[in-house]
N, C-alpha and C positions, 0 to 999 in steps of 0.2 A: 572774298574768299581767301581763308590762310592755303599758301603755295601747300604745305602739308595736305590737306583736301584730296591734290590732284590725284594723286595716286588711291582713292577712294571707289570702292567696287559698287555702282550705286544700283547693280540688275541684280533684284534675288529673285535669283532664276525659280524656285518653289512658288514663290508668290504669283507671279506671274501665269505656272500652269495652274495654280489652284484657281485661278480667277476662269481659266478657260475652262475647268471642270466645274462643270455647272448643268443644271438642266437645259435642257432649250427655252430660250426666254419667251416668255407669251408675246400675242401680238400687241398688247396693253404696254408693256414695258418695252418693244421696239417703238412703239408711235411714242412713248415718252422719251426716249432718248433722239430721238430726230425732231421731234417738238424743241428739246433743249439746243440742238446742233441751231435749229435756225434763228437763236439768237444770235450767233456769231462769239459766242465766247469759247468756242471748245469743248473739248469734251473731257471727262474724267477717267483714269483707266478703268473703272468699272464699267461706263459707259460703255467704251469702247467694248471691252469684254462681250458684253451685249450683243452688239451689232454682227461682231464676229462669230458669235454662235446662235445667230440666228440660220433660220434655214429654211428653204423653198423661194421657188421664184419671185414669189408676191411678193415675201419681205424684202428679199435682192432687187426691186423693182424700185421700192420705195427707197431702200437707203442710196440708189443711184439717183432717185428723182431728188433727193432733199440734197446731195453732194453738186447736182447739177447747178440748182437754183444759189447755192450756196457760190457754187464757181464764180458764176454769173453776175452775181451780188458786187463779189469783191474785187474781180478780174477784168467783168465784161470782156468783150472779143479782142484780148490782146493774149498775141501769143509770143515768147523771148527764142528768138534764136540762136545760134553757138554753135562753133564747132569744136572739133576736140585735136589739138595737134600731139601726136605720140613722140617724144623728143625720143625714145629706147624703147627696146626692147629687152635688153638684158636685166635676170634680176637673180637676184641668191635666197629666192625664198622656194618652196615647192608647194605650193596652192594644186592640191588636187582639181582642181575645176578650172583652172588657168593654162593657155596657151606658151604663159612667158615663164610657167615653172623651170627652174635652174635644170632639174633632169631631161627634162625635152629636148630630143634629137630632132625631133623630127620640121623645126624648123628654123630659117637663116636669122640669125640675129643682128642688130645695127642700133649703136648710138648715134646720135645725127650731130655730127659739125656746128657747128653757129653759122656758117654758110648756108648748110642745106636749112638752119630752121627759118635763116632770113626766106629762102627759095621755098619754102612749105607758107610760109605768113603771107608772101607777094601771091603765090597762087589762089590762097584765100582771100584775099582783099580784089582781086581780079573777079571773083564769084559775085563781092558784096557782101563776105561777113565782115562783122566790127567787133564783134565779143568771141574769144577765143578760152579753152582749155587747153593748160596744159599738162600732160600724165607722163608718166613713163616708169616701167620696172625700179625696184627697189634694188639697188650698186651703188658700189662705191665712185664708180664712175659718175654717177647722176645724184653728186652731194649736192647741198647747198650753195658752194661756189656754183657748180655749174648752174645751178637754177636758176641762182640770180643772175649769171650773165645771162640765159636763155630768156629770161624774162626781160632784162634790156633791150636785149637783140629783139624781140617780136616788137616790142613799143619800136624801135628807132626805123622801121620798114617803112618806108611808104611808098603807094602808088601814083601814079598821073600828080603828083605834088602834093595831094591832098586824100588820097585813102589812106587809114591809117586805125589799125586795133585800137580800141577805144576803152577795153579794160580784157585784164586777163583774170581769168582762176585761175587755181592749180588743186591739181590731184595728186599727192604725194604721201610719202610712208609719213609715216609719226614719225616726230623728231621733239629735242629741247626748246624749251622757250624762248633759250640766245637764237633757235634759227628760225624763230618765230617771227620774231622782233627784226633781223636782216627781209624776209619777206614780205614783210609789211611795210620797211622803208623801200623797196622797188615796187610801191603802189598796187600790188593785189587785190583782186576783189576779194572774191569767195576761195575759203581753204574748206578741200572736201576731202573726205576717208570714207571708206566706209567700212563698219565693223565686219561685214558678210555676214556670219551668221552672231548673235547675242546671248546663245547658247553657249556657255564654257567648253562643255562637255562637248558638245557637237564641234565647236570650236578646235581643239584640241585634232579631233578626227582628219580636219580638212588640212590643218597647218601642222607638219611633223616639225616635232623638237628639233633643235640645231638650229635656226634660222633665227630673225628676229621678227619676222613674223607671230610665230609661235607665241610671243609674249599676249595674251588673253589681255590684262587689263593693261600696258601699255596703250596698248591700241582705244583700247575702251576710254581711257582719259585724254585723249589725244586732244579734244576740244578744250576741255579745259586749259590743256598747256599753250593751245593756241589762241585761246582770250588772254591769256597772261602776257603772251608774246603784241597783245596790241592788234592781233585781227579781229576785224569787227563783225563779218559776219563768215561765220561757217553752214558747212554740208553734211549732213548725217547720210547714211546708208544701208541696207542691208541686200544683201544676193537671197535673193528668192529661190527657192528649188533647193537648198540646204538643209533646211529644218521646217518645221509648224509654221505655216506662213502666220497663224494667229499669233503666234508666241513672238515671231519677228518685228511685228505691227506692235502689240502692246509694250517690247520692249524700246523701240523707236519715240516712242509715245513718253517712255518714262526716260528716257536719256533727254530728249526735248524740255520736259522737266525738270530733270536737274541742270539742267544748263539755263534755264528761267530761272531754279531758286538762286543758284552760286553767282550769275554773272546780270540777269534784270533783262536777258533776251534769250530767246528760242535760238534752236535753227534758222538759217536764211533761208535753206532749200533742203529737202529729201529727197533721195532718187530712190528708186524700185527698179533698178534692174531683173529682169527674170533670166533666170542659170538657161547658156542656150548652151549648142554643141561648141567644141575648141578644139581644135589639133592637139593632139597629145596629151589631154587633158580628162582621166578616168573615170571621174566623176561629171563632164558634162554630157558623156559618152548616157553615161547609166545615172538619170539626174536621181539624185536620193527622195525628194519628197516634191515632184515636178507640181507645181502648181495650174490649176486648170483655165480656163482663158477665163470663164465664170469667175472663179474663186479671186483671180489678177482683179479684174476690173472692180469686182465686191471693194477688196483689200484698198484700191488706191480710193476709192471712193470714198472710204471711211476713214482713211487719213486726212484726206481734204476736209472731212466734218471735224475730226480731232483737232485737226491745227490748219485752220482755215487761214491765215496770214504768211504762211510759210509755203514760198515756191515749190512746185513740185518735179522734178524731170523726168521724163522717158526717154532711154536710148535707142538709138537704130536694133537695138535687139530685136526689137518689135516689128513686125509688119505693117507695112504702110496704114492696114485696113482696122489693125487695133490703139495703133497712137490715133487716126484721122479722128477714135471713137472716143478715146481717152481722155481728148484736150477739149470735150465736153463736161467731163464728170469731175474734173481735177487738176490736170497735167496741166501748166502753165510757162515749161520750158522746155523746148526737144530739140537736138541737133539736127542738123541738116547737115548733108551730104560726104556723110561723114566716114573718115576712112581711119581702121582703127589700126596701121601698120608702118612703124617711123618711115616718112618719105614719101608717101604715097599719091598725097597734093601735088607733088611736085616733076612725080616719075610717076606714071600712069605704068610704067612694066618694074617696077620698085617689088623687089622678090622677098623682103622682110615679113617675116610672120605677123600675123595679124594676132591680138587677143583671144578675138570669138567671132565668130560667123555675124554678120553682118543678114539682116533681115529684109529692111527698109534702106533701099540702094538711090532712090530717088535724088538729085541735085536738089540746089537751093533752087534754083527758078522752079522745078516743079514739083515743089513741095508749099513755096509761095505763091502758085497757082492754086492750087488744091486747096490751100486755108482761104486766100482770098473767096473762093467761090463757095465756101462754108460761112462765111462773111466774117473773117475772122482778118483783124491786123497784123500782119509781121511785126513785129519789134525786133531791132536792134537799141534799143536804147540804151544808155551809160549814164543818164544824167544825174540820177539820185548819187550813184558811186562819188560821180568828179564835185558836186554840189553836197555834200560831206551828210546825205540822208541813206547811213547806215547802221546798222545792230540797232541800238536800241532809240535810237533815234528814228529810224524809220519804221520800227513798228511802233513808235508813239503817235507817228501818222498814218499808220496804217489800219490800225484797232478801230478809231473813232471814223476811218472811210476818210479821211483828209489827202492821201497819196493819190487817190483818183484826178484831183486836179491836175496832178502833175501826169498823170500815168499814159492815160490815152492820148493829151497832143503831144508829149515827148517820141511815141511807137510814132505818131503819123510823122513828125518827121521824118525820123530814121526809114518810114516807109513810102517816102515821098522820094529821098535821097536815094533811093534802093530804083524806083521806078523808073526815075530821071538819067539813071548812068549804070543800070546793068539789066532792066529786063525787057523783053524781048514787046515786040509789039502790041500781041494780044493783053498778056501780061500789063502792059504798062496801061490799058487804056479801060480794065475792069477793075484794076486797082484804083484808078482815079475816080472810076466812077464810087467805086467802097467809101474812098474817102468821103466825098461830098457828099454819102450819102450817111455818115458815121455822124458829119458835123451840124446837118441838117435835124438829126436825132440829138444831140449833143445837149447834155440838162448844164450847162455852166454855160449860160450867153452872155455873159460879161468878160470871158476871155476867148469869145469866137474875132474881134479885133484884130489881139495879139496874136493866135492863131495863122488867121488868113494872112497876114503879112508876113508872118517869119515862112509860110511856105511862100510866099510871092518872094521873099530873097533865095529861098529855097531854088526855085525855078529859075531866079537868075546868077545862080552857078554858087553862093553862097552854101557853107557846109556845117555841122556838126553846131547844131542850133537846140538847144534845150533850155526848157524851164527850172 
């Protein structure tokens, strides 16, 4: 792709709603469009179009049952966990639906030291995460110097000699390709944005002029500058509760596509955020177009059919009772115990504003009880990252179902290591039964061997073992 490109508006916004105006689509052409989902190649945006203006329970029934089967196909019961360290709070932009808007009085703001983020990372390594975000308000304080030493600082922590972050993302404003290319040499995984809403027009509404924010397709090309910059896989987004959640789906749908024509890979991951309440934040007060828990679960469900090989996240926005339901039909990444306020890991009475309300409050140990008893594996794994299976390399093994060898005995490590040295009794002794009963069922018996013995050094103090 010519650098010219990047600045290229590739959402016509028209097109988009004429797709959703449309009649209601028969039941003939819903079963055709989920006939084609289960071949695992995706879907087209008219398809999608489809799915989304379908309507009644029955059809909602089925495009959750085909999303399900679909999950299951590609994923089986691994689930990635993460948390999210907030390095600031401070930002110069005014996001009507945001807590960390520049005009907000109404709460304490804090950039965090490289001290306190070493003292935010030891308290997460003490829990048992390995895979870390990091985000923070849009300043000039929180340039790309400081990111890149923040990103040092979190790798160089370790606990007991041997815990240690084992890949970071980051959640950052849009920037140039040169700060692209600096984040990409301090080893990053995943670089995420997300547009909020894909609508211009709506667009414009939520982000007042002044700021740089407010730049519409800045932001909109922000992936493409960060393929240029040498990151390999990126995070698309949109805030739900802004606009037509249909419109925000198919436009997600078409940005994924042009990041497949310009660059030969999708998205790594999607998040669906849904707009909660914020301190000081107008619009989460009075959500403009609130999305119904129905309409949520539809939406992510039929993303998972559109772009079946690309991670999907849920955040703590959510209630324990809608992620537990969600990482059924789709969701393949969710934070645990997550606190969305600089410092907060670390200072449990830490007075800094938080983003948005916090839903699903749950720690790591009991949220890794609750999946295990769903028969589901924690994953902390990193191993694709550090074994160089990224962007379009690893969906060349992911397409043809080749990343499964690696997928499921890589999580039972990380969830061996998890049982072995941080959870609690009950915990550690249903989890082991999961395993043995994961590898019992396990259709690759030619690497059950290698398996049983990298946990058998596992157990004997042995760490950070991947295929």
């Amino acid at each position: 792709m010519e650098l010219k490109e990047r600045n290229t508006n590739f959402i016509d916004r028209n097109k988009l709603y004429f797709l959703l105006d449309r009649k209601t689509p028969s039941t003939l052409e819903i079963d055709a469009v989920l006939n084609e989902a289960l071949k695992l190649k995706g879907l087209t945006l008219q398809d999608v179009a489809v799915l989304l203006c379908a309507e009644g329970k029955e059809n909602t029934d089925k495009i959750m049952q085909a999303a399900k089967w679909v999950k299951q196909e590609i994923y089986g019961k691994r689930l990635v966990l993460f948390a999210p360290i907030y390095t600031g709070n401070v930002c110069c932009n005014n996001c009507t639906y945001c807590s960390f808007r520049k005009d907000n009085r109404l709460i304490e703001r804090k950039i965090l030291t490289m001290d306190e983020i070493r003292q935010e990372t030891s308290s997460l390594l003490r829990q048992g995460h390995k895979r870390v975000l990091l985000i923070c308000g849009e300043n000039s304080k929180n340039d790309t110097d400081y990111m890149c030493e923040a990103i040092k600082t979190v790798y160089s922590v370790k606990e007991n000699g041997r815990d240690y972050v084992r890949r970071i993302n980051v959640e950052l404003a849009p920037m140039e390709v040169e700060d692209f290319s600096r984040l990409h040499d301090e080893k990053i995984g995943t670089y995420v944005c997300f547009q909020e809403t894909y609508d211009p027009e709506l667009y414009t509404r939520f982000h007042p002029a002044g700021t740089p924010k407010a730049d519409y397709e800045y932001r909109l090309t922000v992936m493409d500058r960060a393929m240029l910059g040498g990151i390999n896989d990126v995070g698309i987004g949109a805030l739900f509760g802004l606009g037509d959640y249909r419109f925000e789906v198919l436009a997600m749908i078409e940005h994924a596509n042009h990041l497949e024509r310009c660059f030969g890979v999708g998205p790594h991951t999607v998040s669906v955020p849904r707009l909660e309440p914020a301190i000081g934040a107008p619009d989460s007060e009075n959500i403009p177009m609130k999305v119904s828990d129905e309409d949520f679960k539809k939406l992510v469900a039929i993303i998972r059919l559109a772009l079946p090989y690309t991670g999907m996240i849920l955040s703590t926005r959510e209630s324990a009772s809608m992620r537990n339901e969600l990482i059924n039909y789709g969701i393949s990444q969710i934070s645990a115990g997550s606190k969305t306020n600089p410092g907060a890991y670390s200072d449990t009475n830490q007075s800094s504003g938080s983003q948005f309300s916090l839903s699903d409050e749950r720690s790591l140990e009991e949220m890794i009880s609750t999946f295990i008893d769903g028969g589901y594996i924690p994953s902390l794994c990193t191993g694709c990252y550090r074994n160089g299976r990224v962007g379009k390399d690893f969906m060349d093994l992911a397409k043809p179902g080749l990343i499964k060898k690696y997928c499921l005995p890589n999580a039972i490590f990380t969830f061996e290591e998890y049982l072995n040295d941080f959870a609690s009794a009950s915990t550690k002794e249903k989890g082991k039964r999961l395993i043995k009963q994961m590898l019992e069922d396990y259709d690759q018996k030619q690497l059950l061997p290698n398996i049983e013995k990298n946990l058998t050094e596992i157990d004997k103090g042995q760490r950070d073992i991947y295929f």
